[in-house]
C-alpha positions in Angstrom: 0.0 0.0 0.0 1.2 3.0 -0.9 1.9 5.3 2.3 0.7 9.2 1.8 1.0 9.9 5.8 0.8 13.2 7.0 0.1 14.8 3.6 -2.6 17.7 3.5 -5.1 17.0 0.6 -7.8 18.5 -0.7 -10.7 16.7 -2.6 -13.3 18.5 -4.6 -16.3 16.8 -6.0 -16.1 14.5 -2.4 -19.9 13.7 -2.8 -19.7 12.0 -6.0 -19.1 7.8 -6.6 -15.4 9.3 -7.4 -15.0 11.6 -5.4 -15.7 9.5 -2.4 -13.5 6.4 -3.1 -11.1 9.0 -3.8 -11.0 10.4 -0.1 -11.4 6.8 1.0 -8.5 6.0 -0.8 -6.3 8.7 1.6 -7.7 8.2 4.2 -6.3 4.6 4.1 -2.8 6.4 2.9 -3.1 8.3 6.1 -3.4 11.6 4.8 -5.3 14.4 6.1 -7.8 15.0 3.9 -10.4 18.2 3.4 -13.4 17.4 1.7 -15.3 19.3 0.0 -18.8 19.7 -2.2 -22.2 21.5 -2.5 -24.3 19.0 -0.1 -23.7 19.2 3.1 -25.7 16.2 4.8 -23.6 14.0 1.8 -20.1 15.8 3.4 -21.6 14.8 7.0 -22.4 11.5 5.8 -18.8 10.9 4.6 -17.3 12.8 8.0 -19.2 10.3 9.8 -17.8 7.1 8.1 -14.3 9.0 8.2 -14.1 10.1 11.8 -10.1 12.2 11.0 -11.9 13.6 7.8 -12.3 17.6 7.6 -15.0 19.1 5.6 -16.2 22.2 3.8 -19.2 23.1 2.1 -18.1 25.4 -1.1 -19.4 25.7 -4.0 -17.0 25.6 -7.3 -19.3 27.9 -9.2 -18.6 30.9 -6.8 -15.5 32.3 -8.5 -14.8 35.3 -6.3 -14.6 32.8 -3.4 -12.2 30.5 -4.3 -9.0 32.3 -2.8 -10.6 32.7 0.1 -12.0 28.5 0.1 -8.1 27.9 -0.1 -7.1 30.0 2.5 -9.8 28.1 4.8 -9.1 24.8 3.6 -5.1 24.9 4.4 -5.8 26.3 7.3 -8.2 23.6 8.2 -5.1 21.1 6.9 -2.8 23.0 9.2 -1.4 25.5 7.4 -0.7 23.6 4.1 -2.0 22.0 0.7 0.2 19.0 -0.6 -2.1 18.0 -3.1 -5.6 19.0 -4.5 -8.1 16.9 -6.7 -9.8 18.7 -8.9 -12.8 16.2 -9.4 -15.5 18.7 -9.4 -17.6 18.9 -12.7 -20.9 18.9 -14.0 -22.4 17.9 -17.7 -25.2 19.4 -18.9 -26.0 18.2 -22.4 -28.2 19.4 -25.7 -27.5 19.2 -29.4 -25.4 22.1 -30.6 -28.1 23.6 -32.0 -30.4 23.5 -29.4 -27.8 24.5 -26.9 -27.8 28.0 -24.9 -25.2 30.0 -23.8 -26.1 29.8 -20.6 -25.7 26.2 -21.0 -22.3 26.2 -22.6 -20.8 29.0 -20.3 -22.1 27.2 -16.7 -20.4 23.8 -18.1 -17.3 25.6 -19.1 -16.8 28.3 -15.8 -17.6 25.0 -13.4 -15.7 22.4 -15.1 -12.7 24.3 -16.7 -12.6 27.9 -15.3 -13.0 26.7 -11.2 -10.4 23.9 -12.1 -7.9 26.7 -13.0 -8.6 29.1 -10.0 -8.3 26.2 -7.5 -4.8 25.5 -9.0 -4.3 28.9 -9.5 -4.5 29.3 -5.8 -3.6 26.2 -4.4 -0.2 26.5 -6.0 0.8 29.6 -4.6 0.6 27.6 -1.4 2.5 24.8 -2.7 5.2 27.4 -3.5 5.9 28.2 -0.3 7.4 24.7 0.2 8.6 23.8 -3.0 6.3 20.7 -3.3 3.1 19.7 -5.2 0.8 17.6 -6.7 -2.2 18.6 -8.6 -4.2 15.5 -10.4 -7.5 16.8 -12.5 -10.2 14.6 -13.7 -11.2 14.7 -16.9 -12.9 12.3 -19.0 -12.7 10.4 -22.0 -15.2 12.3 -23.8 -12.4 14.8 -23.8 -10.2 13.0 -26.4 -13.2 11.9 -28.1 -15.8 13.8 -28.4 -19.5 12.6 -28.0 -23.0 14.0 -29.1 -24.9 16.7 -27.6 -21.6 17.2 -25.2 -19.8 19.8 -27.1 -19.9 22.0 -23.9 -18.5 19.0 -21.7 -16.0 17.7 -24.4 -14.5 21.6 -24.8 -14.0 21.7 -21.1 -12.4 18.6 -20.3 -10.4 19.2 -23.4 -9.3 22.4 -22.1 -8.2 20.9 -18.3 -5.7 18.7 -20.0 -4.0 21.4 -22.5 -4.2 23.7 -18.9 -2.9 20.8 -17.2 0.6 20.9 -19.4 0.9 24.7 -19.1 0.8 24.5 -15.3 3.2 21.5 -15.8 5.9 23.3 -17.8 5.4 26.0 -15.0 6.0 24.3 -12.0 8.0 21.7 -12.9 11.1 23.2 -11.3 9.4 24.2 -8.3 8.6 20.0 -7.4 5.2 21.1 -8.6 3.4 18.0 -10.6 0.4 18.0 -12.5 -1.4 15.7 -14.4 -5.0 14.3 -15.3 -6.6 11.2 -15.2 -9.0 10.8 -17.7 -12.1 8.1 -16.5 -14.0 6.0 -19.4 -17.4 5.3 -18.4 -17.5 4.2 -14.7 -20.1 2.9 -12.5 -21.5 6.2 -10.3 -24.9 7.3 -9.9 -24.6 8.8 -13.7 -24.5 5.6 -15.6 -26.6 3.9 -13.2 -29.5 6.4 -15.6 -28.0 5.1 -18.3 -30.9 2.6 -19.9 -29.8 -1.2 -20.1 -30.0 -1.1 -24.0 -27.5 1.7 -24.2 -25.4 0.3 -21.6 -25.0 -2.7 -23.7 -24.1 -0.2 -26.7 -21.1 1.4 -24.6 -19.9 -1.5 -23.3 -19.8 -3.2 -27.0 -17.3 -0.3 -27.7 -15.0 -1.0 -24.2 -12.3 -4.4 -24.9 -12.6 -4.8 -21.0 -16.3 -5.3 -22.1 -17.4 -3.8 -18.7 -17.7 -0.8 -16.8 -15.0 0.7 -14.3 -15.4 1.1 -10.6 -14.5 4.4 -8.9 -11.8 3.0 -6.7 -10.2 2.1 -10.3 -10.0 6.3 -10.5 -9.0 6.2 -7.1 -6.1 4.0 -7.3 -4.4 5.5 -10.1 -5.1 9.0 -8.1 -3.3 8.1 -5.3 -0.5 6.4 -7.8 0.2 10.0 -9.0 0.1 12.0 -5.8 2.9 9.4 -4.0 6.3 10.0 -4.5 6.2 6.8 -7.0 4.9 9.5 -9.6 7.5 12.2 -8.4 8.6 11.9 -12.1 5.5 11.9 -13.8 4.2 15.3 -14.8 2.0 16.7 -17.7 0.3 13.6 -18.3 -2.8 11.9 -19.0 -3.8 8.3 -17.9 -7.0 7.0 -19.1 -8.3 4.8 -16.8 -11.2 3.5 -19.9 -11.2 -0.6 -19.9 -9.5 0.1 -23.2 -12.0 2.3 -24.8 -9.9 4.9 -26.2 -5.9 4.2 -26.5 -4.0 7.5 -27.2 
């Protein structure tokens, strides 16, 4: 098992099927871990389970407050962020055609904009110490594309092209980032999936299955240990084989 002891983490999206193996995942690596998301009887629910984990209710969508979440969050870790999760995201789908502004711009300011301020911010705290991780989700549909998620595609897109900007950045500061980019895994999102349409995806995955969150997890905690110290700028696709860059 790979030790994280001691570390200061921050996880966003904590709610989600993700997000919560994700914290699990530290919490077993003995980190101390902030969690965060918008529902706070699901952050209660997951303090209570964890009895060492620290919470915070925030909201990603709130700009203008994200310096300040930061500040409260490593101050809640003691002072310090190690590593943050960007996992936060939302999809909100329509043809192009049919598609609003208001739908593209809320996909792309929670999804791609909040995942830059949080580093933004989070690395000027890393700086201090010289040392850093940053791993974003972002998803397959990123590389590929898929109907009526032009809004989703174009942000997760854009976190992995961020992602290697804030790489080239950091990288001589012990600052690491890189994304993990999730096929179609088994969360309370595909569960609405219909059975005929799950058959269809999972006719397109080798693996011919669905992944499990803690198969996210895992390969999160893989790049946050110092077993990934030389890993930066990178995407791992955690797919079952679905798409093979």
């Amino acid at each position: 098992m790979i030790s994280l002891e001691n570390r200061k983490v921050i996880v966003t999206g904590a709610t989600g099927g993700i997000g919560s193996s994700v914290v699990e995942k530290f919490i077993e690596a003995k980190s101390t871990v902030l969690a965060t998301g918008r529902n706070t009887s699901k952050l209660e629910e997951l303090k209570n389970k964890f009895k060492n984990l620290k919470t915070l209710t925030f909201d990603t969508s709130k700009h203008e407050d994200i310096e300040k979440f930061i500040d409260n969050s490593s101050n809640e870790l003691g002072g310090n962020v190690d590593i943050l999760i960007n996992n936060a995201g939302i999809n909100q789908d329509n043809l192009t055609i049919r598609m609003d502004i208001e739908e593209w711009k809320k996909v792309i300011d929670i999804n791609l904009t909040s995942t830059f301020l949080l580093s933004k911010f989070a690395i000027k705290k890393m700086l201090k110490n010289k040392y850093g991780k940053i791993v974003n989700i972002t998803s397959v549909i990123g590389h590929t594309g898929n109907v009526g998620q032009s809004n989703y595609a174009a942000s997760k897109a854009a976190i992995i092209s961020m992602s290697k900007s804030l790489a080239l950045e950091y990288a001589k500061k012990n600052i690491t980032v890189n994304c993990i980019s999730p096929g179609y895994i088994t969360t309370n999102m595909t569960d609405q999936i219909n059975e005929k349409w799950k058959e269809i995806i999972k006719s397109k995955i080798p693996m011919d299955k669905f992944g499990l969150p803690k198969d996210v997890a895992n390969t999160v905690i893989f790049l946050s240990s110092e077993s990934a110290n030389y890993i930066t700028g990178q995407t791992i696709h955690v797919n079952g084989g679905m798409y093979m860059a």
